[in-house]
Predicted model as a PDB file, atoms N, CA, C, CB and O in Angstrom, pLDDT in the B-factor column:
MODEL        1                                                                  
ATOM      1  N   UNK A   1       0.844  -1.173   0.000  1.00 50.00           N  
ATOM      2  CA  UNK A   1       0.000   0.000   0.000  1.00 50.00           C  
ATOM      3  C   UNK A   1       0.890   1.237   0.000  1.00 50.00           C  
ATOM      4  CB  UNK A   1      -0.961  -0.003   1.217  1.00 50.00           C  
ATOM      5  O   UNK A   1       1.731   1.440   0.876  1.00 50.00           O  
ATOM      6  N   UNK A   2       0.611   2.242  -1.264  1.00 52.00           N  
ATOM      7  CA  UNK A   2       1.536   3.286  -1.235  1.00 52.00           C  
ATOM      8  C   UNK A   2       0.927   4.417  -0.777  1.00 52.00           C  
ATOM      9  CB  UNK A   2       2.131   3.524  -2.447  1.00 52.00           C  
ATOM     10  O   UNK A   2       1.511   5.295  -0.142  1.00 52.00           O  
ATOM     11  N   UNK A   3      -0.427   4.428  -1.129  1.00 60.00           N  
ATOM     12  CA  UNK A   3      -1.150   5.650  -0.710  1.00 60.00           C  
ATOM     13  C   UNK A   3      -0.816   5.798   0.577  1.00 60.00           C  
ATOM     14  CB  UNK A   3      -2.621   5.639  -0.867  1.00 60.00           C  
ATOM     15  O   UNK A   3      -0.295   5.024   1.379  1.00 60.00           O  
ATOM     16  N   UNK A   4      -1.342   7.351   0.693  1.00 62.00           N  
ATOM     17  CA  UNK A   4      -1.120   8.322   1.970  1.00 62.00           C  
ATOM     18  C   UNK A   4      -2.586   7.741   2.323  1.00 62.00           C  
ATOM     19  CB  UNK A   4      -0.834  10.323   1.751  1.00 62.00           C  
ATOM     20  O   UNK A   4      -3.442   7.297   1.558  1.00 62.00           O  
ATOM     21  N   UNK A   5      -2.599   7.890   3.770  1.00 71.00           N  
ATOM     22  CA  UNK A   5      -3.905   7.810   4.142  1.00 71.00           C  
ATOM     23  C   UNK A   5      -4.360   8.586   4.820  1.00 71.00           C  
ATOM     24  CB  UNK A   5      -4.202   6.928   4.599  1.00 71.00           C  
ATOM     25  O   UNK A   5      -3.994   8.472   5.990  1.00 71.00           O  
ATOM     26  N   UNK A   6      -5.128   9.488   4.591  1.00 84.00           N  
ATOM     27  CA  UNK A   6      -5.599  10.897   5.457  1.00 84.00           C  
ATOM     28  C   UNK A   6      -6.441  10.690   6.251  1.00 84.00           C  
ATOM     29  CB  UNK A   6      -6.168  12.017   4.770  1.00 84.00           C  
ATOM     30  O   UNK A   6      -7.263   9.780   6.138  1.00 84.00           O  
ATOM     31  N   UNK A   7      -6.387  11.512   7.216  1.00 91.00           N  
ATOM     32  CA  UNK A   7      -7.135  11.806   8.801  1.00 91.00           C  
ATOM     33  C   UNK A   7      -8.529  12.275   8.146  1.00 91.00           C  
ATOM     34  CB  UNK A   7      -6.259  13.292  10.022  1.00 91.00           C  
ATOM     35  O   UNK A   7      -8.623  12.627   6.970  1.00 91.00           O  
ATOM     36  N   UNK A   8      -9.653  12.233   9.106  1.00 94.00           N  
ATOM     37  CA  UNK A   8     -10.994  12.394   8.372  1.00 94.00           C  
ATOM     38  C   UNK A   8     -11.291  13.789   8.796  1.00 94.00           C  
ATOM     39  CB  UNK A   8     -12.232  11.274   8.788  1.00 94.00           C  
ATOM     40  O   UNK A   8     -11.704  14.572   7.940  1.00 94.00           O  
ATOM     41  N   UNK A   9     -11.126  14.183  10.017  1.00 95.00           N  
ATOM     42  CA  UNK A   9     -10.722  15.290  10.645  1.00 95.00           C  
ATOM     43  C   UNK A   9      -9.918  15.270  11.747  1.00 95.00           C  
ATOM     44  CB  UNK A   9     -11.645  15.895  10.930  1.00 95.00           C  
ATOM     45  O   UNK A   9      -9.466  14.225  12.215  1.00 95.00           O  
ATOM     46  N   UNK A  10      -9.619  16.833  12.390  1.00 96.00           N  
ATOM     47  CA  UNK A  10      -8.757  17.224  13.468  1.00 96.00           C  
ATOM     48  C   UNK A  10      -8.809  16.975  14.470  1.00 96.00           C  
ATOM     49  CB  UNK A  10      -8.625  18.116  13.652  1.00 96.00           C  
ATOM     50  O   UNK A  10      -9.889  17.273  14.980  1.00 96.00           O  
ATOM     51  N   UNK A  11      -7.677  16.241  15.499  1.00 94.00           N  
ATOM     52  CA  UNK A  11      -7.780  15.350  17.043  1.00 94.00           C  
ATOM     53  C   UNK A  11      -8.537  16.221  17.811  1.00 94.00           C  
ATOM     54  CB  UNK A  11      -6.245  15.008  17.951  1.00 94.00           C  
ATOM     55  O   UNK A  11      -9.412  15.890  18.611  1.00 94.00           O  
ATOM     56  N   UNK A  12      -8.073  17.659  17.466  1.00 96.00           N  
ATOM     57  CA  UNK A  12      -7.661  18.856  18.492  1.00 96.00           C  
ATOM     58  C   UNK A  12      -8.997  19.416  18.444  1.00 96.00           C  
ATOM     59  CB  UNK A  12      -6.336  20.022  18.035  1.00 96.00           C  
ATOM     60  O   UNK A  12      -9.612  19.345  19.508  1.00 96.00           O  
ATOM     61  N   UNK A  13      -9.747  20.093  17.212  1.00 97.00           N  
ATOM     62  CA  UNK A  13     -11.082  21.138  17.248  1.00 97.00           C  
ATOM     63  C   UNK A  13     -11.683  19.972  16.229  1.00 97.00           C  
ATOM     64  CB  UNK A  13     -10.920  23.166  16.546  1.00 97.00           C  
ATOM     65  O   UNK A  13     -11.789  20.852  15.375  1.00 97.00           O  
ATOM     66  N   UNK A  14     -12.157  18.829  15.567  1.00 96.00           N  
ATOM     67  CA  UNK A  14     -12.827  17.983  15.014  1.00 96.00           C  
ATOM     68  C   UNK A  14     -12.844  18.728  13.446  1.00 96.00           C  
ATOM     69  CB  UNK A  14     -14.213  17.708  15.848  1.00 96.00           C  
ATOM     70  O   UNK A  14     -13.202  17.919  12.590  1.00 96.00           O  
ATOM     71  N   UNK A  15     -12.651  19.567  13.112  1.00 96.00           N  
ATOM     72  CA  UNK A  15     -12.932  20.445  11.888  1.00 96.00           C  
ATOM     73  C   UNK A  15     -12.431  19.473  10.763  1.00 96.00           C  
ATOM     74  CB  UNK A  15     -12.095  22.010  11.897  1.00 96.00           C  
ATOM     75  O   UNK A  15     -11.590  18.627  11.067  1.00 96.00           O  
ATOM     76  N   UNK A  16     -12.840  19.541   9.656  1.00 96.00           N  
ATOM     77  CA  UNK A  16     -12.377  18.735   8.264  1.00 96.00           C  
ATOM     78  C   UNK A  16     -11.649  19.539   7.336  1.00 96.00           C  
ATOM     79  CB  UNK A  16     -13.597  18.182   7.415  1.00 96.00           C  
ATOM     80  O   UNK A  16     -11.315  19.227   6.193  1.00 96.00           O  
ATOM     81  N   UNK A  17     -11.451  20.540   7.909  1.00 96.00           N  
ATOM     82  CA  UNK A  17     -10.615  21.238   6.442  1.00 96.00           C  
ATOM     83  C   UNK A  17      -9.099  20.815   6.839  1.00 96.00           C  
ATOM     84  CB  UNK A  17     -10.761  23.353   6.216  1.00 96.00           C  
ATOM     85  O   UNK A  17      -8.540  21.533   7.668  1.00 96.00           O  
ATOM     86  N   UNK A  18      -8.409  19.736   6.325  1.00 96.00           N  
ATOM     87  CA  UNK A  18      -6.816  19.419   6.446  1.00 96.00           C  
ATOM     88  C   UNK A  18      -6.286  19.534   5.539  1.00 96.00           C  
ATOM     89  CB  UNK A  18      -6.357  18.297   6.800  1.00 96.00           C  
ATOM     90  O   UNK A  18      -6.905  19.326   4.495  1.00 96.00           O  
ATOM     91  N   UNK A  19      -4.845  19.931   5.482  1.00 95.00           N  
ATOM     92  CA  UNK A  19      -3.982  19.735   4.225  1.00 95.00           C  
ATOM     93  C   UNK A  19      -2.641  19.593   4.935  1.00 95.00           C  
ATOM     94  CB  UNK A  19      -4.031  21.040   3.046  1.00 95.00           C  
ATOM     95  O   UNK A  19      -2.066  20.214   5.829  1.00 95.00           O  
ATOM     96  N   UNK A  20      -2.416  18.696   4.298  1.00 93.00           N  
ATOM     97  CA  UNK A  20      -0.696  18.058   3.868  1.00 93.00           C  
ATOM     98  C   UNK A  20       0.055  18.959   4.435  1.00 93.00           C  
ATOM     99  CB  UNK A  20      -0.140  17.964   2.134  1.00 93.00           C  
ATOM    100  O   UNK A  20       0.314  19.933   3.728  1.00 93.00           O  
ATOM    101  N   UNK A  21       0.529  18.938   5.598  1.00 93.00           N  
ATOM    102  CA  UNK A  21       2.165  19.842   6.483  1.00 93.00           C  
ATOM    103  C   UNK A  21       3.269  19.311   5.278  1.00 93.00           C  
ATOM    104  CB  UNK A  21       2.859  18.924   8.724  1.00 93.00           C  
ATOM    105  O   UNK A  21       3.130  18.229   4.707  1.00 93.00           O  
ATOM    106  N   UNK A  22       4.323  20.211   5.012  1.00 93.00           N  
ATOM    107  CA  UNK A  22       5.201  20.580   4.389  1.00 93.00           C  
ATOM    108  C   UNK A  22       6.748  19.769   5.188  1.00 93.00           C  
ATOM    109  CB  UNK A  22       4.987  22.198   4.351  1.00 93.00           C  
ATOM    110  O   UNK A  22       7.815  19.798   4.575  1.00 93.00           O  
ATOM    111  N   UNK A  23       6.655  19.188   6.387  1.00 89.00           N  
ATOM    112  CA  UNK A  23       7.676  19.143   7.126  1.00 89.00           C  
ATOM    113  C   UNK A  23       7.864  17.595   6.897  1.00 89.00           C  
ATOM    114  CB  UNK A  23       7.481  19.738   8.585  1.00 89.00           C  
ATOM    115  O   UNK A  23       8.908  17.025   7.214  1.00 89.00           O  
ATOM    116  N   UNK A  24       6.823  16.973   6.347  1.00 85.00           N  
ATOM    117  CA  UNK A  24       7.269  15.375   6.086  1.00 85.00           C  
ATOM    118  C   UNK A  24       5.857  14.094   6.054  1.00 85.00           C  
ATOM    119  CB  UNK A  24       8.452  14.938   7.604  1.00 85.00           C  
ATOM    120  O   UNK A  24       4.674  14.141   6.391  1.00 85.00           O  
ATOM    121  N   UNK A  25       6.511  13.307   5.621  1.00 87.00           N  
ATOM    122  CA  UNK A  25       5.246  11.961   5.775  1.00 87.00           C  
ATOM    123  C   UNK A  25       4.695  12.196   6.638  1.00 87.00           C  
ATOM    124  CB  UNK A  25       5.524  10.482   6.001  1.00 87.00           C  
ATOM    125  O   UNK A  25       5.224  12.770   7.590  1.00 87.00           O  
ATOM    126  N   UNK A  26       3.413  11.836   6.625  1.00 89.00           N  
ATOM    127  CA  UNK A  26       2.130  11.674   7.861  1.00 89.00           C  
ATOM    128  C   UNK A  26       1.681  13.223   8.713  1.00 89.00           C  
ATOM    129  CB  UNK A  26       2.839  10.430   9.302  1.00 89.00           C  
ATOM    130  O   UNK A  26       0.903  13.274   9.666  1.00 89.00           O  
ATOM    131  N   UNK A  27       2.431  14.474   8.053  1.00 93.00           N  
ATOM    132  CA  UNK A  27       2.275  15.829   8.729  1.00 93.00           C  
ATOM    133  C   UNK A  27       1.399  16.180   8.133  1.00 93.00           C  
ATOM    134  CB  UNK A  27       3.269  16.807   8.776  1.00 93.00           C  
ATOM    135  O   UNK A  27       1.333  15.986   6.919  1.00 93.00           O  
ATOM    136  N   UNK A  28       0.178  16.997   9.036  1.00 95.00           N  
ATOM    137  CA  UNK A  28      -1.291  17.258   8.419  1.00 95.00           C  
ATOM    138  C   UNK A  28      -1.135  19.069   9.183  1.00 95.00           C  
ATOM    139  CB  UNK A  28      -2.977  15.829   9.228  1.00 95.00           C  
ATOM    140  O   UNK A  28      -0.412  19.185  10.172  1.00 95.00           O  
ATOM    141  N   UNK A  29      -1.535  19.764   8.871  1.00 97.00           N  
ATOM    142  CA  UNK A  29      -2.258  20.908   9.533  1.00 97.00           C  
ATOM    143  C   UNK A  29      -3.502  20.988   9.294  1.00 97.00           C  
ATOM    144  CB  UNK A  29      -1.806  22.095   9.244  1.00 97.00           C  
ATOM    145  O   UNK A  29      -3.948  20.279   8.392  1.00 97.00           O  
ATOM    146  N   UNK A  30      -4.395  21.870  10.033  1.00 97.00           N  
ATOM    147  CA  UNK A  30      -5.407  22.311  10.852  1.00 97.00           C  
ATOM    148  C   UNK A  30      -5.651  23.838  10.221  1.00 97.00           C  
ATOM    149  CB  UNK A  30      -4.959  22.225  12.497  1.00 97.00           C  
ATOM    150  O   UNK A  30      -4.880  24.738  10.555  1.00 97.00           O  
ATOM    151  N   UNK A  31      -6.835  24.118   9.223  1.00 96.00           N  
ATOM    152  CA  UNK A  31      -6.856  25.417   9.217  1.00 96.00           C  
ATOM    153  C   UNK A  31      -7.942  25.943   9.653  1.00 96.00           C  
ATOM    154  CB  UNK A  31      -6.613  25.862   8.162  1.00 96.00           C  
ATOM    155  O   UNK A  31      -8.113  27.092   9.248  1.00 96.00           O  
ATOM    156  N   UNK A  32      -8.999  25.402  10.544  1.00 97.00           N  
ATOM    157  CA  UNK A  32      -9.472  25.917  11.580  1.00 97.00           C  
ATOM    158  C   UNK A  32      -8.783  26.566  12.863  1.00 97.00           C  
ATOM    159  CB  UNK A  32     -10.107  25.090  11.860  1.00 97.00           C  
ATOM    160  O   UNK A  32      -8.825  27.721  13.287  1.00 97.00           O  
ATOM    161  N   UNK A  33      -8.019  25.228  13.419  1.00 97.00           N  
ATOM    162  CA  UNK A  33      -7.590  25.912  14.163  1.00 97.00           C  
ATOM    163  C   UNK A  33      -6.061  26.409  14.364  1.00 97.00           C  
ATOM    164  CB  UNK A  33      -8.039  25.420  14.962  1.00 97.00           C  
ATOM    165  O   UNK A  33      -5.525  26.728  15.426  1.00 97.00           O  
ATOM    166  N   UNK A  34      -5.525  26.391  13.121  1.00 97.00           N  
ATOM    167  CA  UNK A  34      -4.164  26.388  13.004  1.00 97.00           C  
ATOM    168  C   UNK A  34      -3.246  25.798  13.404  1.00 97.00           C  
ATOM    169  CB  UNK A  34      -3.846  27.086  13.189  1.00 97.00           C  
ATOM    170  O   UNK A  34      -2.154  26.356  13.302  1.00 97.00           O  
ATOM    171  N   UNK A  35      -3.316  24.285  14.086  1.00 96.00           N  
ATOM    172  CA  UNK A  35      -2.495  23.364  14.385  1.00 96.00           C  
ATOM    173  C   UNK A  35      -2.008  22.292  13.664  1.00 96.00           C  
ATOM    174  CB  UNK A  35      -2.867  22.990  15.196  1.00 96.00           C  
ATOM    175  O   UNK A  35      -2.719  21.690  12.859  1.00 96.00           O  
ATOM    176  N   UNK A  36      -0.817  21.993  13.890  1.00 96.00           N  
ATOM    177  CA  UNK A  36      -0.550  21.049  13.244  1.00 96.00           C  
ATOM    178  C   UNK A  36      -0.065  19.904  13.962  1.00 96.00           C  
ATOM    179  CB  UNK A  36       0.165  21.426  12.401  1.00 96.00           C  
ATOM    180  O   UNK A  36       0.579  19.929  15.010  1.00 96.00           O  
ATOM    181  N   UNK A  37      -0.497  18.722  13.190  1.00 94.00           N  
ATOM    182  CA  UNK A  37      -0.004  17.146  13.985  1.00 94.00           C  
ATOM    183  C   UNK A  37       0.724  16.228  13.036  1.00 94.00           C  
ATOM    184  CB  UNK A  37      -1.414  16.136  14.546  1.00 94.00           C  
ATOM    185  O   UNK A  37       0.856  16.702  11.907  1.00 94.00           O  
ATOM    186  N   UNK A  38       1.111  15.300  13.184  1.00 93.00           N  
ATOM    187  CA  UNK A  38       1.448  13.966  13.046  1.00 93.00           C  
ATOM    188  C   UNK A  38       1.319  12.678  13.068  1.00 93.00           C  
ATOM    189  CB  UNK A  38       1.830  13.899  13.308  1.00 93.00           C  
ATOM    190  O   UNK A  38       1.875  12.053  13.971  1.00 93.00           O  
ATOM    191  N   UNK A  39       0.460  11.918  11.954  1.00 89.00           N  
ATOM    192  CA  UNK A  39       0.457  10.577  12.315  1.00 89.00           C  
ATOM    193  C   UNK A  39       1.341   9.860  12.222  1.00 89.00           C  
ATOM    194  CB  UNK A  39      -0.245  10.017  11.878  1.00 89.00           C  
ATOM    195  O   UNK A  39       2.305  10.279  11.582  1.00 89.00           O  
ATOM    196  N   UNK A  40       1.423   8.250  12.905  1.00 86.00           N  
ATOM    197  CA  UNK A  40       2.135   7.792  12.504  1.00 86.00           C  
ATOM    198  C   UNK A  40       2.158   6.137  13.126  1.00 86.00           C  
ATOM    199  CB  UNK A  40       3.081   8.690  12.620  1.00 86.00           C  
ATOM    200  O   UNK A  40       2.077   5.927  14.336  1.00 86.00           O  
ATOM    201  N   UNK A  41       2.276   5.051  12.132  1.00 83.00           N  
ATOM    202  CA  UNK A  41       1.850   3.883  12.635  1.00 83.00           C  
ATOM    203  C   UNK A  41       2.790   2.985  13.496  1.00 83.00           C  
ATOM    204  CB  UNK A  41       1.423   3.216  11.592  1.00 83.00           C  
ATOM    205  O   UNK A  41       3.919   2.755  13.062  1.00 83.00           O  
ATOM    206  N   UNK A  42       2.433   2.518  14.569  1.00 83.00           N  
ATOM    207  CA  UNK A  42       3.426   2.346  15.285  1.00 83.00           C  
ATOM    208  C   UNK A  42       4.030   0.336  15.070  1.00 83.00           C  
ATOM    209  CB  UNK A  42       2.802   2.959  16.910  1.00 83.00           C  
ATOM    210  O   UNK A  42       4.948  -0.458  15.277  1.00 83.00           O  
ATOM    211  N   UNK A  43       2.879   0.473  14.607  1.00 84.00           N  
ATOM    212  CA  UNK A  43       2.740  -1.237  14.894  1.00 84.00           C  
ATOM    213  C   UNK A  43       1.801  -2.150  15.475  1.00 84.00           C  
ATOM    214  CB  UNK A  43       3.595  -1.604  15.606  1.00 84.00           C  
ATOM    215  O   UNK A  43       1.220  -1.737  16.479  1.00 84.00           O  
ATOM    216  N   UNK A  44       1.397  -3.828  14.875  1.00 83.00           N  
ATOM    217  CA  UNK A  44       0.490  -4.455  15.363  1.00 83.00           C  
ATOM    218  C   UNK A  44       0.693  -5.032  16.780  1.00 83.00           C  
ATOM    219  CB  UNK A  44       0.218  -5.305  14.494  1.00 83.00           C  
ATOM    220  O   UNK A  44       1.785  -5.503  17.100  1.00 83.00           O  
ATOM    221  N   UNK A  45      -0.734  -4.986  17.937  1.00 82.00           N  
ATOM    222  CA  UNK A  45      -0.176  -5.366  18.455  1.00 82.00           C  
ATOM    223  C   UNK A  45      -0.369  -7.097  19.226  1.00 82.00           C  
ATOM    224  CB  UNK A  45      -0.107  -4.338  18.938  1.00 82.00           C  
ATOM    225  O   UNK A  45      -1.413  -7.748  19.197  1.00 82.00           O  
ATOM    226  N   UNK A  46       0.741  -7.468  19.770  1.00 81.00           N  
ATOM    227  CA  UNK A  46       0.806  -8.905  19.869  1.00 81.00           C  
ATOM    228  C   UNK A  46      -0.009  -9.835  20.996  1.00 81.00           C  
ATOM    229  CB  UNK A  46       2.175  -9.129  20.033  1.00 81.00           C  
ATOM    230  O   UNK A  46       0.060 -11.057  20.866  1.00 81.00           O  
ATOM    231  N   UNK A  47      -0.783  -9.265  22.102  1.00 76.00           N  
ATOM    232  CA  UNK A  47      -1.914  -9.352  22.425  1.00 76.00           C  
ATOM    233  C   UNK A  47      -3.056 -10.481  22.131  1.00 76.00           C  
ATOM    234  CB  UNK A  47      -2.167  -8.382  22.080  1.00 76.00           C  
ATOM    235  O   UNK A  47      -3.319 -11.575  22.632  1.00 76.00           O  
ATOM    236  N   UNK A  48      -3.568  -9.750  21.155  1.00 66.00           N  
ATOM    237  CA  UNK A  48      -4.707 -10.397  20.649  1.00 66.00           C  
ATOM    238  C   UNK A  48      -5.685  -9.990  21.150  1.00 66.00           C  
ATOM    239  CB  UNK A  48      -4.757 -11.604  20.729  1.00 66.00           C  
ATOM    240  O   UNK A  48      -5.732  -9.054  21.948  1.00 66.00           O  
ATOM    241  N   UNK A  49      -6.517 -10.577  20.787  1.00 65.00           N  
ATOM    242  CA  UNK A  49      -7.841 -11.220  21.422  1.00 65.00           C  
ATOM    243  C   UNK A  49      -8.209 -11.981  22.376  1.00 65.00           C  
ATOM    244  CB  UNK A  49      -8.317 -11.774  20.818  1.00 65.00           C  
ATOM    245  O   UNK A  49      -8.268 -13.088  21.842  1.00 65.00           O  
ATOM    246  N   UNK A  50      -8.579 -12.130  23.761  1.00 66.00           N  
ATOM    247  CA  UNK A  50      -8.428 -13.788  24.453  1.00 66.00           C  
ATOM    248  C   UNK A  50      -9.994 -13.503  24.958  1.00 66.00           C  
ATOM    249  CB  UNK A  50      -6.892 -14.208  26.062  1.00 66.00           C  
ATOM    250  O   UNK A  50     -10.602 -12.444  25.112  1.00 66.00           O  
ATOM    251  N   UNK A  51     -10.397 -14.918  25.152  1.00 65.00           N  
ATOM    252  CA  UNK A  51     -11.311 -15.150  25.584  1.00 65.00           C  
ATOM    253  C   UNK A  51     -11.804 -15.191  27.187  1.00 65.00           C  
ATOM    254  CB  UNK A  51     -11.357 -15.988  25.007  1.00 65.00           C  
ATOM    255  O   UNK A  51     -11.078 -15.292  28.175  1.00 65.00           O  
ATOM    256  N   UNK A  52     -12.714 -15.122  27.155  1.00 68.00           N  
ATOM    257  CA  UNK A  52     -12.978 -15.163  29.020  1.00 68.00           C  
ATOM    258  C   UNK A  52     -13.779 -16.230  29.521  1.00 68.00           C  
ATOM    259  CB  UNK A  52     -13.842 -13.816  29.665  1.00 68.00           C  
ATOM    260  O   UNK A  52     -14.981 -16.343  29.284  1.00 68.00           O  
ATOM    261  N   UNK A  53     -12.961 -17.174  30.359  1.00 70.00           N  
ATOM    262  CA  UNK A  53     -13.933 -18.480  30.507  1.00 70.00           C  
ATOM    263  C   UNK A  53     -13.739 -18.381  31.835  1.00 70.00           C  
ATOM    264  CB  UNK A  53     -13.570 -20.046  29.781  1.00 70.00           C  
ATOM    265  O   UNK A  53     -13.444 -19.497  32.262  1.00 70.00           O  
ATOM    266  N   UNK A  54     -13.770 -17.414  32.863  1.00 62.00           N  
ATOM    267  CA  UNK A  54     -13.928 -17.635  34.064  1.00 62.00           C  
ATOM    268  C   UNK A  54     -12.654 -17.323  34.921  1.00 62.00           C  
ATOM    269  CB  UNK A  54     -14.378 -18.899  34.147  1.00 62.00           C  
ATOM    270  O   UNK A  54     -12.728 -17.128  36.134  1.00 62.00           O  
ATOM    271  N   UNK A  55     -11.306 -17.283  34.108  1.00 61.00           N  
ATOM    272  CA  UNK A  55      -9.983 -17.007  34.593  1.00 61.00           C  
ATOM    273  C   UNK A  55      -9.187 -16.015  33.640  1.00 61.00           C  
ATOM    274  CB  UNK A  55      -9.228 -18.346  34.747  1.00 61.00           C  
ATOM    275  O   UNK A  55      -9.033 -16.170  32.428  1.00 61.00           O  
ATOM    276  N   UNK A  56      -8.730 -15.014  34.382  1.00 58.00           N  
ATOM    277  CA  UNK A  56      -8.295 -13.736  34.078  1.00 58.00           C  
ATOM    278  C   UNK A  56      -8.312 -13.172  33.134  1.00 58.00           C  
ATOM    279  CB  UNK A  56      -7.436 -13.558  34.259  1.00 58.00           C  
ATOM    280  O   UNK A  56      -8.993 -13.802  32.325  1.00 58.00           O  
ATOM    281  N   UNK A  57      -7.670 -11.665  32.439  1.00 59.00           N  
ATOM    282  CA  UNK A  57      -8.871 -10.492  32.172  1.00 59.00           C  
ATOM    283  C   UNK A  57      -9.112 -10.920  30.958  1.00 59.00           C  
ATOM    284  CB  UNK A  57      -8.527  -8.782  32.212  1.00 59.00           C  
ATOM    285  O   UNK A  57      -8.262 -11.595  30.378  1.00 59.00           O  
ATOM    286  N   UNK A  58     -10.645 -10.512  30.200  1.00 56.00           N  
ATOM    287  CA  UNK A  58     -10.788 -10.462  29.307  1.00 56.00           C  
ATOM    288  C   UNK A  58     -11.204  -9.165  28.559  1.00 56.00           C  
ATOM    289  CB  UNK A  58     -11.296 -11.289  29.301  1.00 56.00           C  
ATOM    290  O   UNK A  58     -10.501  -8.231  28.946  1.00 56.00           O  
ATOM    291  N   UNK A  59     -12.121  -8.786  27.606  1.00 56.00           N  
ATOM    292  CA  UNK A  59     -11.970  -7.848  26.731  1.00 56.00           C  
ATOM    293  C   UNK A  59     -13.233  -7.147  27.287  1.00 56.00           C  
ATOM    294  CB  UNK A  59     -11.862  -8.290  25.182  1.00 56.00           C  
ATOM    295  O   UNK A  59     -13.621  -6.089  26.790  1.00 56.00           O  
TER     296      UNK A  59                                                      
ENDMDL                                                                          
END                                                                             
């Protein structure tokens, strides 16, 4: 997968108007509220899923 994958809106004020930060991969600004962020994927994690049959935590 090469595509960029864009944020739907802003963490910070929820607003949808984003565009592409200039400073690198995954940099978005905010022109509502003039902020800018960063995504970025960290990794799956190894966990899982477990089930709960009566002995310790489940989901």
């Amino acid at each position: 997968m090469s595509e960029r994958a864009a944020p739907f809106y802003c963490p910070y004020c929820g607003d949808e108007d984003l565009r592409p930060n200039e400073t690198g991969h995954g940099a978005w600004e905010c022109a509502s509220c003039n902020r800018a962020f960063q995504l970025k994927f960290l990794g799956l994690l190894t966990r899982g899923v477990q089930r709960v049959d009566g002995e310790g935590e489940g989901i």
